[in-house]
C-alpha positions as CSV (number, residue, x, y, z in Angstrom):
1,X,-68.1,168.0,-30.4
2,X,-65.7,166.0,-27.9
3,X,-66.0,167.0,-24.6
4,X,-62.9,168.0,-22.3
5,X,-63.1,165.3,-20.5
6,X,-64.6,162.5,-22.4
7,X,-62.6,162.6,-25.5
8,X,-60.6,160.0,-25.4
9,X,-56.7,159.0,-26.4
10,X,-57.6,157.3,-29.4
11,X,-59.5,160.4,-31.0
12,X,-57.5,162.6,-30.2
13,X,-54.5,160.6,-32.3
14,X,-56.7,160.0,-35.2
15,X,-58.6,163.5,-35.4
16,X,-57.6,166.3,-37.9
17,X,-55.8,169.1,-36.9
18,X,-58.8,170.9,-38.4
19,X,-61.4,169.4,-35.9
20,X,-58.6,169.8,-33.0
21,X,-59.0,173.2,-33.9
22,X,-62.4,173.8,-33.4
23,X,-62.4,172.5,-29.8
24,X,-62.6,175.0,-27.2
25,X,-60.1,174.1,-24.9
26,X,-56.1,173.3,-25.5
27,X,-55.0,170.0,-27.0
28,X,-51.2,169.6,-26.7
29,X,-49.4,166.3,-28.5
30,X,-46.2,165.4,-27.7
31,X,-43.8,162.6,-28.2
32,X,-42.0,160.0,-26.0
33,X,-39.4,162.8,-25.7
34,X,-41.5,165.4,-25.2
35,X,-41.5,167.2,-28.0
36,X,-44.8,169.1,-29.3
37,X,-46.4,167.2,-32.3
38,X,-49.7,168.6,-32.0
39,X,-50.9,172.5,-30.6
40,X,-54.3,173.3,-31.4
41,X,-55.7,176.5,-32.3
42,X,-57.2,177.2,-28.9
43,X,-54.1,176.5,-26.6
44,X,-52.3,178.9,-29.2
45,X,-54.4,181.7,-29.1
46,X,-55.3,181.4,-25.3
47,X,-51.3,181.1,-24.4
48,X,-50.5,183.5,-27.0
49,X,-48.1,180.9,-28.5
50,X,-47.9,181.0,-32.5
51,X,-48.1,177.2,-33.7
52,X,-45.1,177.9,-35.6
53,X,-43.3,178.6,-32.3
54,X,-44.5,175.5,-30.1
55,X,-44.4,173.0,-32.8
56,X,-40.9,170.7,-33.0
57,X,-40.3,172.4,-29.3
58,X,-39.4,170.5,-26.0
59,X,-43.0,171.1,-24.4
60,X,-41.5,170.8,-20.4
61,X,-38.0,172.3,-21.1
62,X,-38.8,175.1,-23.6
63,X,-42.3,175.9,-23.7
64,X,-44.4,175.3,-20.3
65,X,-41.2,175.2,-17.9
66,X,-44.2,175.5,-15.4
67,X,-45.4,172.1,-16.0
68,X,-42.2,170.3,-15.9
69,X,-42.7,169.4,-12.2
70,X,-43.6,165.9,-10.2
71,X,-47.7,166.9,-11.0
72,X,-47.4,166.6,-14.5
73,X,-43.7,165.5,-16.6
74,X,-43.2,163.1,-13.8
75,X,-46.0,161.6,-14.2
76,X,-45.3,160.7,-17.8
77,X,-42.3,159.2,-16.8
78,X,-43.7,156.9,-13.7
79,X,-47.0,155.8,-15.3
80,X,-47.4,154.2,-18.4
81,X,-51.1,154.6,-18.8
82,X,-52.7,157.9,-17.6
83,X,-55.8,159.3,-17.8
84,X,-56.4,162.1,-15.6
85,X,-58.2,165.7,-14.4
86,X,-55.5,167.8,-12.2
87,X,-56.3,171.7,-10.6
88,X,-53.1,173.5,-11.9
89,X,-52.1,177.0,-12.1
90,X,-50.1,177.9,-15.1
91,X,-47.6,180.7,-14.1
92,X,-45.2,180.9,-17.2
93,X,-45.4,184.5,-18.9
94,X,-48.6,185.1,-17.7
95,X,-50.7,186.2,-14.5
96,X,-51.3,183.1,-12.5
97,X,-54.1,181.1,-14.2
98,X,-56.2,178.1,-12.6
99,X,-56.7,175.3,-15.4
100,X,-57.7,172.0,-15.4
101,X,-55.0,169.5,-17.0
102,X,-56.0,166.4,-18.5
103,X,-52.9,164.0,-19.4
104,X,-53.6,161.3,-21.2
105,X,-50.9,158.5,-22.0
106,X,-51.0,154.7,-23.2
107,X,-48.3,152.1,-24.1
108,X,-50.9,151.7,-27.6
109,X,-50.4,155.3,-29.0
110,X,-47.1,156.7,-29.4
111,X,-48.4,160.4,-28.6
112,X,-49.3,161.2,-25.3
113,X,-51.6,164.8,-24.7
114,X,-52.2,167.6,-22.1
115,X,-55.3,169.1,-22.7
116,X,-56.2,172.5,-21.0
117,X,-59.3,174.0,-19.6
118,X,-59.0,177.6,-18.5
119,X,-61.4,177.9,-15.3
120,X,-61.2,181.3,-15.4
């Protein structure tokens, strides 16, 4: 299985939804504009956010209004290659929860990802 923090920008674009599934933390995919592509089994059922909800959605305006901040859609903006582990508290719908965001991003994929490991 692909760890949270060694799984790398490349698997994650060519992995099945199917093994995206089976990981047991979030995996969010979005596009250069931010909409959700990719919502994995585990961020759905830990954010109690059906797929069908999430997916074709504006991930910073719609869906995680929390997130659309300087700490993490900024940064998407400002740095064309990211890989990094951030402390975050998602607040959206939901008792404050401490996480640990990975955002990933490269000028050779066209998706960029937040993963999300629940501390907790």
């Amino acid at each position: 299985m692909y760890g949270f923090e060694e799984i790398s920008l490349a698997t994650l674009s060519g992995t099945t939804t199917d093994t995206l599934d089976q990981l047991p933390y979030g995996v969010i995919g979005l596009s250069s504009d931010g909409m959700v592509q990719v919502y994995n089994a585990t961020e759905s059922k830990l954010a109690g956010l059906p797929a069908a909800r999430v997916l074709g959605g504006n991930f910073f305006n719609n869906i995680a209004q929390c997130m659309n901040n300087f700490m993490v859609a900024q940064r998407f903006l400002d740095e064309p290659e990211i890989d990094t582990v951030i402390d975050f508290v998602l607040t959206l719908r939901m008792r404050p929860t401490p996480v640990k965001l990975r955002l990933l991003q490269s000028k050779s994929f066209s998706m960029h990802f937040v993963l999300i490991l629940r501390t907790t």
